[in-house]
N, C-alpha and C positions, 0 to 999 in steps of 0.2 A: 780748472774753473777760473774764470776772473770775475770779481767780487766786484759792483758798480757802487763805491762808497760816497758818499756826500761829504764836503765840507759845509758846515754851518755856520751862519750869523743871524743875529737876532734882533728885531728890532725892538723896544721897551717900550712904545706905547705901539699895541697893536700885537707884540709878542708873534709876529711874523717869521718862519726861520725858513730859511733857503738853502737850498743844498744843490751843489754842481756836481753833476756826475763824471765820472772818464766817462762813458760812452757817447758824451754829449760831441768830443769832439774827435768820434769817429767817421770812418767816409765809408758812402755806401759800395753794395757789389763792383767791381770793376775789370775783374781779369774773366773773359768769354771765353779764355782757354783751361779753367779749373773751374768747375760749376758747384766742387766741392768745397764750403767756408770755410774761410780763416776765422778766425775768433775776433780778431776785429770785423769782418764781414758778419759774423754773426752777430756783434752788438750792435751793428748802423742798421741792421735786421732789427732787432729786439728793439733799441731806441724808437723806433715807426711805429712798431707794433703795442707797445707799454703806451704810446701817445695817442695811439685812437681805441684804445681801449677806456684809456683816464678821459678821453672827450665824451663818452656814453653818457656819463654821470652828468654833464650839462646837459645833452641833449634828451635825458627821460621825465622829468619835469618844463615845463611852461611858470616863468612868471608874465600872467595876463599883463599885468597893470603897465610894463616897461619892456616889454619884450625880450628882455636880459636873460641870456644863457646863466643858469647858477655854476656853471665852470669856465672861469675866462681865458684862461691860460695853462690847459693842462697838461704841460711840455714836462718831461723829466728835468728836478731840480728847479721848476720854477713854484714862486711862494702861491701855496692855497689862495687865492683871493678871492672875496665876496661881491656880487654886483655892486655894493653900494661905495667898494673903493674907487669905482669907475669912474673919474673927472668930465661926464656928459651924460646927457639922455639923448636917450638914440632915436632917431625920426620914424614915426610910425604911419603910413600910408594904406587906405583914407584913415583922416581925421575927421570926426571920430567912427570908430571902427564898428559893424554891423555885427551882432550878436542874438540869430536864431534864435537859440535855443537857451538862451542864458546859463550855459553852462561857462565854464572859466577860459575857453578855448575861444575867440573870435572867428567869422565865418570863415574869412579870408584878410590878412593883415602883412604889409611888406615892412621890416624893420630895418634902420637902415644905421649903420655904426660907425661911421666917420668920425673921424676927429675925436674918438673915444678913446683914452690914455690912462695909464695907472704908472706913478712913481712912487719908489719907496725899495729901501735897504740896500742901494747901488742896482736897481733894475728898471727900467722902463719898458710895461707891456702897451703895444697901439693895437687897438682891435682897426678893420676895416672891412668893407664890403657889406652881402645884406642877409637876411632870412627871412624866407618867406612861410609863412604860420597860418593854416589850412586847418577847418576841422573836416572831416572827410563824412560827419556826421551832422548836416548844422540843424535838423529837426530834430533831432537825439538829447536829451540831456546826460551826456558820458564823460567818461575823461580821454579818450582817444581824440589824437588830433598829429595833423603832418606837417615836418618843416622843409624848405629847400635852402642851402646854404647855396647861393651866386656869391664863388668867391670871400666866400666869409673868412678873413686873412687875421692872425693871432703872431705876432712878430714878440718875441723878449731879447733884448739887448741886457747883457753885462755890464755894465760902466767901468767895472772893478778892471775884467779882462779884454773888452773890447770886443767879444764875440756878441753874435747875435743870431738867433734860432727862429725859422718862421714855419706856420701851417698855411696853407690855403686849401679850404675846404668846399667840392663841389657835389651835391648831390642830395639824395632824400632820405629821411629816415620817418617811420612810421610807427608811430606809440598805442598801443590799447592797455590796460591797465586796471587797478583796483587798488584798493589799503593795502592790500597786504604785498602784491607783488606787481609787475611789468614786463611785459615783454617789447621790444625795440627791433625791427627791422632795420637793417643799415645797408643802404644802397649808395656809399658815398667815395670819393676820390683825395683824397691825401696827396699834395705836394708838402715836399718836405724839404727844408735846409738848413743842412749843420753846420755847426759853429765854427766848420772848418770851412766852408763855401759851398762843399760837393750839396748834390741835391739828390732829388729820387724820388719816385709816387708809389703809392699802395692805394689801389681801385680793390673794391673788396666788396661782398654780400656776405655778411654777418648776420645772423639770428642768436641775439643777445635779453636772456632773461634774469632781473632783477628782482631779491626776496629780501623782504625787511625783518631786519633781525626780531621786530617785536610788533607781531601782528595789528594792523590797519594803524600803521602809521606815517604810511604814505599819502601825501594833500600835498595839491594841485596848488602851485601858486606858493611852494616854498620848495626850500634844496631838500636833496633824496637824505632819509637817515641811513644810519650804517646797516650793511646786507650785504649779499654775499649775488657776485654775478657770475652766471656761467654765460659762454662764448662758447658757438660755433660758424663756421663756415668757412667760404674761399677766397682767395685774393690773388693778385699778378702785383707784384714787386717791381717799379719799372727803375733801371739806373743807368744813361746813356743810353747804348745801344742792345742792353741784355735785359730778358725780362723772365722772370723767373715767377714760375708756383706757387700756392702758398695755400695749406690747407691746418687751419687752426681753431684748435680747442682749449678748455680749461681743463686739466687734468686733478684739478686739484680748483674749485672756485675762490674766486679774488676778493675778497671780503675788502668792502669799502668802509672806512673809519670815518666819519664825519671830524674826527679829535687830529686829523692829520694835519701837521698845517704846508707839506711840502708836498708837489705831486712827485709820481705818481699817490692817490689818498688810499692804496691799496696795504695791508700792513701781513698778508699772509697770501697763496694761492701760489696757483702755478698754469702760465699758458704755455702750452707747446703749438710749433710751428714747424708742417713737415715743409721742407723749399727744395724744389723737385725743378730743373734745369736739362733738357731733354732726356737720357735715363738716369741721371745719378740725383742722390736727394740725402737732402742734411737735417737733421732734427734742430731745432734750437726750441731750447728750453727755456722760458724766463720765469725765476722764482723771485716772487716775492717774499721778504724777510722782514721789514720792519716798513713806516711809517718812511713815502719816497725810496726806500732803498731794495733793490732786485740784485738778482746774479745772473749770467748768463752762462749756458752751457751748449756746449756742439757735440753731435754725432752722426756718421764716424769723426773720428777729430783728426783723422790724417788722410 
C-alpha cells in the first residue's frame, strides 16, 4: 500500500492549511504493453479520480447572486477556499438575468471567469473559461437547474516548488434536489495535468447522490453541509495513445466535512475503480483516512 500523506503549512489569518500529496507528482498510464498498473499508475489513476469526485461538491449548489462554484480549486493538496477569497467578480451574461419562476436558479445565465485569481500560503489558483447556468424548469418553482462548463480551467501553481496542476472541464451536469438530499448527473470531460507535465482526461457518466448529515439543511444559494456521497458509474481514462475503462463506485460512502480546510474535503469513504484495458483489469482502491488525505491500493499487484 502507498500512503498519499500531506505536508502542512498554515496560514494565521485565515488558518488555511495545505497539504501536497506524493501522488500529485505522479504520471499517468503509459506502457500499452502492460495494461496491468503499477502503483504509481494507479495513483495518476486515483489522483483524477479523488479530483472529480471533490469537484461535485462545487457543482451541487448554485450561488444565484455571483455565479461562483462554492469549490474553486478542488485538486488534491490544494487549500479549501471560499468564493469570497476570489480577487474578481466574474461576468454574468445578460445583464440583468431573466428569472421565470423566481426561484434561486436564473432561466438561462453564461458566467464568465477571467482574470479570476486567489493568492495565499505560497499558491496561486486562476480560474478561467465559462459556465453556463440553465434551469431546465423556468415555470417551476424548484431547486433543479443545469450547468455547462466551456472550458472552465482551475490551474494551482506552487511557488514553494514550482510545480503547477490544472483542470479543464468540459461538459454538463444536471442537479434535482431537496433539504435533505441531491442527486447530480455528471456528463463531463476532465483534462488533467500533473505537476510533473504528463497529462490525461477522464470523460465519465457519473450518477452521484448527496445526504445531509442533518435533515433539511441543504439551501440553495450557500455551500453543501457535511454528508455523505455515494458514486456510481463509467468513464474512459485517456493518456497519449492508451485509453483504458473505468467502472466506479463508492464501496464505502465519502463523507464530506465542511471542517476540512485541505482538499480533497472527504475525511472517511472509499471509491473503487475497476480499469479494464482490453481483457486484463485492475482494481484501484482509494481510501479515504482523514481530512485531504487518501491511500491508494491495486489489485492484482503483479
Amino acid at each position: 500500500m502507498r500512503r498519499v500523506t500531506p505536508s502542512a503549512a498554515r496560514i494565521v489569518a485565515g488558518t488555511i492549511v495545505v497539504a501536497v500529496f506524493a501522488a500529485c507528482s505522479t504520471s499517468p498510464l503509459s506502457s500499452p504493453q502492460n495494461p496491468v498498473l503499477t502503483q504509481p499508475q494507479a495513483s495518476a489513476v486515483a489522483e483524477v479520480i479523488a479530483t472529480d469526485a471533490a469537484s461535485l461538491v462545487g457543482a451541487a449548489t448554485l450561488d444565484a447572486a455571483t455565479g461562483m462554484p462554492f469549490a474553486l480549486a478542488p485538486m488534491p493538496g490544494a487549500p479549501a477556499m471560499a468564493p469570497s477569497s476570489v480577487s474578481c467578480t466574474p461576468t454574468r451574461t445578460p445583464s440583468p438575468v431573466t428569472n421565470s419562476d423566481g426561484d434561486p436558479v436564473p432561466d438561462s445565465v453564461r458566467v464568465d471567469f477571467t482574470g479570476c485569481t486567489f493568492t495565499g500560503d505560497g499558491h496561486t489558483v486562476t480560474l478561467s473559461g465559462s459556465i453556463d447556468i440553465v434551469d431546465p424548469t423556468p415555470a417551476k418553482t424548484d431547486r433543479a437547474f443545469r450547468t455547462r462548463a466551456n472550458a472552465f480551467t482551475r490551474t494551482v501553481t506552487n511557488s514553494a516548488t514550482g510545480t503547477t496542476r490544472s483542470v479543464v472541464e468540459n461538459g454538463v451536469r444536471s442537479v434535482v434536489g431537496t433539504a435533505d438530499q441531491i442527486q447530480l448527473l455528471d456528463t463531463t470531460q476532465t483534462d488533467y495535468t500533473y505537476g510533473s507535465g504528463a497529462a490525461a482526461s477522464h470523460a465519465r457518466k457519473w450518477l452521484a447522490t448527496f445526504v445531509a448529515d442533518q435533515a433539511g439543511s441543504i439551501q440553495m444559494g450557500s455551500g453543501l453541509p457535511s454528508g455523505n456521497w455515494t458514486i456510481s458509474g463509467s468513464s474512459t481514462y485517456t493518456s497519449g495513445t492508451n485509453s483504458y475503462s473505468l467502472s466506479v463506485t463508492t464501496s464505502d460512502p465519502l463523507h464530506y466535512n465542511t471542517s476540512c480546510s485541505v482538499e480533497p474535503r472527504f475525511d472517511s469513504g472509499t471509491l473503487t475503480a475497476v480499469v479494464t484495458k482490453g481483457t486484463v483489469s485492475t482494481t484501484v482502491t482509494i481510501t479515504f483516512t482523514a481530512c485531504g488525505q487518501y491511500s491508494v491500493t491495486r489489485s492484482p499487484s503483479a
